[in-house]
Each structure stands twice: as structure tokens, then as C-alpha cells.
MOPAC internal coordinates of N, CA, C and O (Angstrom, degrees):
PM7 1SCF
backbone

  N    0.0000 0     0.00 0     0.00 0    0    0    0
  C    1.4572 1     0.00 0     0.00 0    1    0    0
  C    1.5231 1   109.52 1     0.00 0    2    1    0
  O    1.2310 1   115.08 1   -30.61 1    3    2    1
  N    1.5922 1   126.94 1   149.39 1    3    2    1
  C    1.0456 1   141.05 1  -163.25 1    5    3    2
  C    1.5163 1    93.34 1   -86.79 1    6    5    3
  O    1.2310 1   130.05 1   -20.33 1    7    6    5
  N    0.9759 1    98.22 1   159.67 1    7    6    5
  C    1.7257 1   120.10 1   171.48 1    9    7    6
  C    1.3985 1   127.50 1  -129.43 1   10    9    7
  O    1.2310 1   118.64 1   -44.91 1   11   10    9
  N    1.4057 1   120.21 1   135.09 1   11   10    9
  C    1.8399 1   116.17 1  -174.96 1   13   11   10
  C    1.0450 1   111.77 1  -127.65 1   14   13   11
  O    1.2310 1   111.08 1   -65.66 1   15   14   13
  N    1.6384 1   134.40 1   114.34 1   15   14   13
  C    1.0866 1   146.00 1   159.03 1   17   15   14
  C    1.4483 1   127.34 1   -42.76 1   18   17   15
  O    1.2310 1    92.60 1   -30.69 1   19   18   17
  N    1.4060 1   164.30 1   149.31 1   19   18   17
  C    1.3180 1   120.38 1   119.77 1   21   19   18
  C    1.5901 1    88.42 1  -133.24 1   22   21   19
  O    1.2310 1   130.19 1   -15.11 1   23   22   21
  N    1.2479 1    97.95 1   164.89 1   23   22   21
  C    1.6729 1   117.45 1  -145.92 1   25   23   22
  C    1.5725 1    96.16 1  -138.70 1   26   25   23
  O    1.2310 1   109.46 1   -55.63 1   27   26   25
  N    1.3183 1   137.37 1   124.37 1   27   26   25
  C    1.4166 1   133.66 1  -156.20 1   29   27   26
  C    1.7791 1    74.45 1  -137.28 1   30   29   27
  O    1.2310 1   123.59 1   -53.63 1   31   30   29
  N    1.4195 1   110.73 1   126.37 1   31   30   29
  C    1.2077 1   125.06 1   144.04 1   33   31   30
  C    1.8510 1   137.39 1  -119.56 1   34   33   31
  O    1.2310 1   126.43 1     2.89 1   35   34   33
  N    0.9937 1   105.24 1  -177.11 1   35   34   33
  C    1.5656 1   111.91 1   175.75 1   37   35   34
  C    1.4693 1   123.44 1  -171.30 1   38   37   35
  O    1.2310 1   120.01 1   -44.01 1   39   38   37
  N    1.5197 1   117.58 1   135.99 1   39   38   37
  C    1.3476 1   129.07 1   179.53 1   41   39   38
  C    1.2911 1   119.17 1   -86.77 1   42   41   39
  O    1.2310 1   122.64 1  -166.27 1   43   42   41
  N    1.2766 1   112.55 1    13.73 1   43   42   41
  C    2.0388 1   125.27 1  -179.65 1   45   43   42
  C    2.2065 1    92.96 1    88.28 1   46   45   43
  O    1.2310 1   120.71 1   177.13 1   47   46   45
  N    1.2968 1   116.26 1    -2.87 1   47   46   45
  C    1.4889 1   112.13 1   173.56 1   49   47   46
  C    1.1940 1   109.43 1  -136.10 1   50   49   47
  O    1.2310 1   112.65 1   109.55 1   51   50   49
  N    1.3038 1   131.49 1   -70.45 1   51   50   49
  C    1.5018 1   133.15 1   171.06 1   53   51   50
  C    1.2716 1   115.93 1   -72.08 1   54   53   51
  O    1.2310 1   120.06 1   -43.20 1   55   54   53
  N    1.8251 1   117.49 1   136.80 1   55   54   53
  C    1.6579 1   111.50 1   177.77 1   57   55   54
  C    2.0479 1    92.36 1  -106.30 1   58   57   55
  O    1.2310 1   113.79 1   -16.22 1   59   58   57
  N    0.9141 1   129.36 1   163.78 1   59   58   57
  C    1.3389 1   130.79 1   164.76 1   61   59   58
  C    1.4813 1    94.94 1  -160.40 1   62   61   59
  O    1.2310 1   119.87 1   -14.60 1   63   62   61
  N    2.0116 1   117.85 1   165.40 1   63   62   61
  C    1.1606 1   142.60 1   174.27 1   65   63   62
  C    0.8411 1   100.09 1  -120.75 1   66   65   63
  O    1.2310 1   122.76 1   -17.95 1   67   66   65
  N    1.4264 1   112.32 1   162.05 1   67   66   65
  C    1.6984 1   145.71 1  -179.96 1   69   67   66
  C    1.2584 1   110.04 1  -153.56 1   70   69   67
  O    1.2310 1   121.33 1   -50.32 1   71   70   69
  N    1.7447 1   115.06 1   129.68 1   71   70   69
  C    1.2629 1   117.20 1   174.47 1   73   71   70
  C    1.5299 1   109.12 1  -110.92 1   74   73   71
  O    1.2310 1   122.37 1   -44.02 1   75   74   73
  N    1.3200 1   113.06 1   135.98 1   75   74   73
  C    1.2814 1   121.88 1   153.90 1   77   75   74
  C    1.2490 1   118.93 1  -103.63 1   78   77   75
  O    1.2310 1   112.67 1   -28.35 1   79   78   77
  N    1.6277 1   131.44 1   151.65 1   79   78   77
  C    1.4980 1   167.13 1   174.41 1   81   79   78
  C    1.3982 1   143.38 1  -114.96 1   82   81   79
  O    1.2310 1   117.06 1  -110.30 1   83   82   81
  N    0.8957 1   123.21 1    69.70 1   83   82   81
  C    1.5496 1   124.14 1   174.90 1   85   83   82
  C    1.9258 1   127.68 1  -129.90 1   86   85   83
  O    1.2310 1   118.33 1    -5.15 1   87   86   85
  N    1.0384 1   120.79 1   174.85 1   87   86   85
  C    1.3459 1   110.53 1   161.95 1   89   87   86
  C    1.7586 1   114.44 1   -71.88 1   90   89   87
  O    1.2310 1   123.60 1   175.06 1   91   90   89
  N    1.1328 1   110.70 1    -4.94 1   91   90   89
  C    1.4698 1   124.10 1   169.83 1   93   91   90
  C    1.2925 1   147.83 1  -120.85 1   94   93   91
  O    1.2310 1   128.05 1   -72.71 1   95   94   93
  N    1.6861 1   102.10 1   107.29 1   95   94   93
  C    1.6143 1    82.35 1  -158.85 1   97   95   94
  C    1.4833 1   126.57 1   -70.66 1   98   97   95
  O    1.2310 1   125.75 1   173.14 1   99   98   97
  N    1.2334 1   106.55 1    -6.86 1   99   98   97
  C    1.8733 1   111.28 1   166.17 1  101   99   98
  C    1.7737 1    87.91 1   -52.43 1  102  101   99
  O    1.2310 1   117.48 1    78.38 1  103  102  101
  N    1.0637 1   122.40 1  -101.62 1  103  102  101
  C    1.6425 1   130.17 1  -167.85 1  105  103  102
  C    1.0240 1   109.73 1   -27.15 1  106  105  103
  O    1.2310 1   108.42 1   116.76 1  107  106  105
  N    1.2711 1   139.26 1   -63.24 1  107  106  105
  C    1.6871 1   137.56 1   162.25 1  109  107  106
  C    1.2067 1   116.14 1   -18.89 1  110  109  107
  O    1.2310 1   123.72 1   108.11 1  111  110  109
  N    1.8574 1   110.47 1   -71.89 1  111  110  109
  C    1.3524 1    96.38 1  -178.24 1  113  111  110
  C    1.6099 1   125.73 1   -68.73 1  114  113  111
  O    1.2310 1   116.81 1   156.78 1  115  114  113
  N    1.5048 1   123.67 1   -23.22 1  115  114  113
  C    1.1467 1   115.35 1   170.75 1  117  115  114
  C    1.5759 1   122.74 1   -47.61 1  118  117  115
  O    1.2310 1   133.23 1   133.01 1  119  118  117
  N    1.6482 1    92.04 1   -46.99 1  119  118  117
  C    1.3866 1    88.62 1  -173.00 1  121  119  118
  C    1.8675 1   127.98 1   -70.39 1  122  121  119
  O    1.2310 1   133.08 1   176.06 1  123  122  121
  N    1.1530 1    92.33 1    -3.94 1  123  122  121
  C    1.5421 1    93.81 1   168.86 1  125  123  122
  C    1.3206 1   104.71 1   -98.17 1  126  125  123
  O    1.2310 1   116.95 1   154.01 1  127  126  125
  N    0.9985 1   123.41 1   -25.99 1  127  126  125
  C    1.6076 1   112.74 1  -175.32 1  129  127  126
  C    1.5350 1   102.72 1   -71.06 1  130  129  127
  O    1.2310 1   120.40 1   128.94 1  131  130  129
  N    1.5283 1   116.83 1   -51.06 1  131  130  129
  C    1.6325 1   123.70 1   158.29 1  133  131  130
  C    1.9285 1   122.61 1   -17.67 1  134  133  131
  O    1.2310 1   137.15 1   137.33 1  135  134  133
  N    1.5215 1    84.39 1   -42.67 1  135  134  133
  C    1.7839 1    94.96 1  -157.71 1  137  135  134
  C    1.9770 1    99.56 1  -100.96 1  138  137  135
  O    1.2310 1   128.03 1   175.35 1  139  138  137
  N    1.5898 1   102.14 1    -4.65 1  139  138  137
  C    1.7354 1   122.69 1   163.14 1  141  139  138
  C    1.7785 1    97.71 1   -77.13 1  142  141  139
  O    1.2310 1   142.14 1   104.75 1  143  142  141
  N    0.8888 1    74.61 1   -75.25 1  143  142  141
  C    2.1784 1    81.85 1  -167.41 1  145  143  142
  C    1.4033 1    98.20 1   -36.83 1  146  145  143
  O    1.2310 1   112.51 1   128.88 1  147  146  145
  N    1.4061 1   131.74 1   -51.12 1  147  146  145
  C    1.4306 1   140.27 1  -153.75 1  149  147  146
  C    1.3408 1   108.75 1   -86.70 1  150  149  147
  O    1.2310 1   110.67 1   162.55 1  151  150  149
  N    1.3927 1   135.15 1   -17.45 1  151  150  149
  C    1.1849 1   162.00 1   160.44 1  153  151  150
  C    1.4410 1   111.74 1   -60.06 1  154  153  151
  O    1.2310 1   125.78 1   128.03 1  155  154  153
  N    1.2823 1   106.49 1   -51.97 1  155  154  153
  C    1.6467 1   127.10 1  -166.59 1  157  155  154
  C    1.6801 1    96.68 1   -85.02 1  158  157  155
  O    1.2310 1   124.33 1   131.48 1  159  158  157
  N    1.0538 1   109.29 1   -48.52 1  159  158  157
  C    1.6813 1   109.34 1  -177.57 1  161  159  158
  C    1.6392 1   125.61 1   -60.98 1  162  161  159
  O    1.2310 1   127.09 1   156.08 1  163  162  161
  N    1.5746 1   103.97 1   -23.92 1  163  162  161
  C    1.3687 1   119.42 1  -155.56 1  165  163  162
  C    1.4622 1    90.53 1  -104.68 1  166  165  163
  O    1.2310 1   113.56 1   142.05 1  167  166  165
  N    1.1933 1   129.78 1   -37.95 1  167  166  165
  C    1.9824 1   138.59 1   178.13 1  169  167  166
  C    1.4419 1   112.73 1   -70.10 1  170  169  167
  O    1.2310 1   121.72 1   150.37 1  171  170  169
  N    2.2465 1   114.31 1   -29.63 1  171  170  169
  C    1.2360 1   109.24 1   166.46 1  173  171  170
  C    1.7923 1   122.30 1  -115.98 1  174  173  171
  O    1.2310 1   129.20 1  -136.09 1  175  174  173
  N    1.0610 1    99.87 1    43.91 1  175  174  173
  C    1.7560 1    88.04 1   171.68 1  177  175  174
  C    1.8144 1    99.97 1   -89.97 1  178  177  175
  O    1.2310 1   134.51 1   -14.55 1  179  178  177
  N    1.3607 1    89.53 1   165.45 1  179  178  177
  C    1.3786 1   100.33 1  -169.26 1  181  179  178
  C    1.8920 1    95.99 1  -137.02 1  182  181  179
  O    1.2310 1   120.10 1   180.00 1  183  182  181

């Protein structure tokens, strides 16, 4: 059976989600937390 993450973050200003998917929820949740960090990195470069 499939598995669904969703992962609610925030930088103390912006809130955004990320879902992760797998038959595993170890991998699932990484991968949303993965697609959080990568989210967060790509909205603050300067």
C-alpha cells in the first residue's frame, strides 16, 4: 500500500506544504521534507 506524507513548514513568515509518497513511510517522509528544504532554498537565494 501507498503512503502520503504532507509536511507543513515555516520560516517565522511564509507557511508552505510538501507531499511525500512511497510504499514507505521512512522515504515518504524524507521526501517531503527534501522537497521543504528545496522549496525554502530556491524562494531565498539572494
Amino acid at each position: 500500500a501507498a503512503v502520503r506524507v504532507l509536511v507543513e513548514s515555516s520560516d517565522g513568515r511564509t507557511r508552505w506544504r510538501t507531499v511525500g509518497a512511497s510504499t514507505d513511510i521512512i522515504e515518504a517522509s524524507w521526501l517531503a521534507l527534501q522537497d521543504a528544504y528545496e522549496y525554502w532554498i530556491i524562494h531565498n537565494q539572494e
